[in-house]
N, C-alpha and C positions, 0 to 999 in steps of 0.2 A: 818686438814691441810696436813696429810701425805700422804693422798690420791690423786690420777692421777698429781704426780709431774715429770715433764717432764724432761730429761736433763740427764748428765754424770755420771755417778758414778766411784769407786775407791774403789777397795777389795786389802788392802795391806799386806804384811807380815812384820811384827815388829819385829821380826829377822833380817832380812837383807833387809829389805826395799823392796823386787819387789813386783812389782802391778800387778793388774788386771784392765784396763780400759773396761767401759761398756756403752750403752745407752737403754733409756728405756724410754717408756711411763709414765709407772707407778713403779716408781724406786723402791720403798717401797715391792711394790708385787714380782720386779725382785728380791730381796737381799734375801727375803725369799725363792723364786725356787732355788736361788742358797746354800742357806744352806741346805734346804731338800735334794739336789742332793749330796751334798759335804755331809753331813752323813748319807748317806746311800753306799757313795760310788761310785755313779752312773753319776759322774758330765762328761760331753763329754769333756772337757778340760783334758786332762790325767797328763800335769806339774802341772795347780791348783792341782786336786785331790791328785796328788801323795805329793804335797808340805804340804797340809790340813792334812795328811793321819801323816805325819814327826813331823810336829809342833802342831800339835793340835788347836782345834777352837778357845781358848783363845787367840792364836798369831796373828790371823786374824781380823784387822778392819775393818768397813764399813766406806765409805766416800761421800756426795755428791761433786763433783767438781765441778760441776755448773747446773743450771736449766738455758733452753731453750726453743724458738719453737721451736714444731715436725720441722718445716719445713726447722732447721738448723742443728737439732740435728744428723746427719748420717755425715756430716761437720767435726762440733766440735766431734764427738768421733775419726774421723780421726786423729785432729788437735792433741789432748791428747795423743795418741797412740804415735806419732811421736815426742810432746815434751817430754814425759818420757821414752821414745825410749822403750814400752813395749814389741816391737817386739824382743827383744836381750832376748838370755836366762837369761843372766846376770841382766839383769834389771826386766824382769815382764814375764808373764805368757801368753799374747797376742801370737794368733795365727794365723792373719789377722792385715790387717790395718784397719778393720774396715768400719763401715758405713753400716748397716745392709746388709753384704756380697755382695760386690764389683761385683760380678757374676752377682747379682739379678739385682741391680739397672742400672748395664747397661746398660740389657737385651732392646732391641726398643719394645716397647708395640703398641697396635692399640687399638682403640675403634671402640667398636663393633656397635654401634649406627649412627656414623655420615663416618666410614670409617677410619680419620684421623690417619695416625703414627707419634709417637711421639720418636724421639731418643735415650730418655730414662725412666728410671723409674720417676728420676727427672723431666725432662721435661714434662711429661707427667703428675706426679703428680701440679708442678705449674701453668700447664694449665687449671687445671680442680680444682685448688682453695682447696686442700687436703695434709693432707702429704706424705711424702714418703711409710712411715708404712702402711697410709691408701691405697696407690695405689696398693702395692705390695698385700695387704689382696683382692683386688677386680681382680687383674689379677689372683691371685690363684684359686679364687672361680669364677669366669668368668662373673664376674659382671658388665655388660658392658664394659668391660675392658678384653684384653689377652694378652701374652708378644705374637710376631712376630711369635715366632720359633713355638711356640705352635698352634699358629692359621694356620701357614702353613700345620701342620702335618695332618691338619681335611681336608674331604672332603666338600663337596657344602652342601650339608643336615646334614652333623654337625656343619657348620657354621651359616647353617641358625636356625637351634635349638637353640643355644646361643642366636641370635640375634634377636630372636622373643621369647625369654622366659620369661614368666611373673612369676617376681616378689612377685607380691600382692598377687597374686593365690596361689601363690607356700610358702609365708609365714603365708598367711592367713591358707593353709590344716597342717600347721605346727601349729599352735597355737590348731586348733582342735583336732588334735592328744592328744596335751600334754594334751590340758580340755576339757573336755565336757561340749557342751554347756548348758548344764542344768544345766551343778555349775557356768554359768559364768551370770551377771546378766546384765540386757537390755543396761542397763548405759555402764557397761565394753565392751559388744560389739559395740557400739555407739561409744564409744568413740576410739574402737579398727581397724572401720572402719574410722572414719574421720580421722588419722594419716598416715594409709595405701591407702588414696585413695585422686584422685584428679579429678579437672573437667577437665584438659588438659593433665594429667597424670597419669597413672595407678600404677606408682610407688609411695613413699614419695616423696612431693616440698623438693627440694633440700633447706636449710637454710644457710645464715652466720652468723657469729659472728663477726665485726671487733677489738672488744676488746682480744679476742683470737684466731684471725687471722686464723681461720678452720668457715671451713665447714662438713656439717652433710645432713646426706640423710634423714629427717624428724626429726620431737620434739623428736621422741621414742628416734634415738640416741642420741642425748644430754642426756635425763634423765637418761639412762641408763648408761654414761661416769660420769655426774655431778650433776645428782638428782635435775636439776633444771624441774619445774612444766610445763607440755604441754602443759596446756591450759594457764598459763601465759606467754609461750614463742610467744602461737598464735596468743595472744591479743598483745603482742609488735610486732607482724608483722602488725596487722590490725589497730594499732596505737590506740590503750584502755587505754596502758600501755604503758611508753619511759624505763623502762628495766624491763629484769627479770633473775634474777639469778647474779651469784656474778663471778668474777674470783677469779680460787681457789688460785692464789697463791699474786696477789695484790690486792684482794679485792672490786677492781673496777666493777662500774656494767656495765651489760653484756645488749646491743642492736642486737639485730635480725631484720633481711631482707632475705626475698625470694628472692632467685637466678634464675637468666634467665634457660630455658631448652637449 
């Protein structure tokens, strides 16, 4: 149950009480980066580190503040930030206000597909049924998706490479790469094709979830987030099955629908 818990966290000093406010997907996996970093030294936070460095790891605890949606979570690590005034040297170790850097999510994005700008990262994220985390990871990697500034800076034939770049192709020569297809067996690539491909779409059917309120760019990403089973997620599309998979944090079972292109 430790796994992909969503929501705030709280690295405190028990000395004299300042925090650390954080958000994260996968909070478990964050607390971990952050100790790796913090002993070795190497944490980007220089008041954490140097604080870590004074008291020693024993004086430091972990805390969850609360689990969230992605889709509030950049919100509420604001909200925390502000009610434990992290930003004060006096009080915590916060070096931003937060919300996976204020910069990013501004930033006016465009999708590369239909044309559309959207004002923000936010905006753009709720439009398209994903979270924040997820938009900002598809504007990076230019996955139908690019912030404004960046699309301006391409000419006509680097735009149009973005907006004609496939996907399937391009993950399918990545899979080859890693295996050769004579260690992989008929079944695996079968089934490696019918996830990457469609009859209206070259890319993954886009899925939802309304019990965990996301969306996912085909079964692969769910299983890969949740380990829930591809072909029991396709059979509750095709209506086989009325759920598959569980939510990880209430339990509840989990309904899928194909989403419009």
């Amino acid at each position: 149950m430790e796994k992909y818990l969503c929501g705030i966290y709280c690295i405190e000093n028990i000395i004299d009480n300042r925090k650390y406010i954080g958000l994260s997907r996968d909070i478990y996996r964050r607390w971990g980066e952050h100790k790796s970093e913090l002993r070795r030294g190497t944490h980007a936070n220089v008041y954490l580190q140097n604080a870590w460095n004074k008291y020693g790891e024993d004086n430091f605890e972990f805390n969850i503040v609360e689990l969230c949606d992605p889709f509030v979570v950049c919100d509420r690590e604001r909200y925390y930030i502000a009610e434990y005034h992290t930003l004060s040297h006096e009080n915590g170790y916060n070096l931003t206000r937060g919300g996976e850097n204020a910069s990013t999510t501004n930033k006016i994005v465009i999708s590369l597909l239909s044309g559309t700008v959207y004002e923000s990262v936010k905006d753009a994220a709720r439009n398209n049924n994903v979270a924040d985390i997820t938009m900002i990871d598809w504007c990076r990697k230019y996955y139908n998706f690019m912030y404004l500034d960046t699309y301006n800076s391409m000419d006509n034939n680097q735009r149009d490479y973005y907006k004609n770049f496939d996907w399937t192709t391009f993950m399918h020569e990545k899979l080859s790469k890693a295996h050769s297809r004579d260690n992989l067996s008929e079944e695996t690539l079968s089934k490696y094709k019918e996830c990457t491909s469609g009859k209206n779409n070259p890319r993954a059917t886009p899925i939802y979830s309304p019990e965990l309120n996301e969306s996912f760019w085909g079964a692969k990403e769910v299983f890969d987030k949740y380990g829930i089973n591809r072909g029991s997620i396709a059979s509750c599309i095709s209506g086989k099955l009325k759920h598959a998979g569980k939510h990880p944090i209430t339990g509840e079972p989990l309904t899928w629908q194909k989403l419009e292109k």
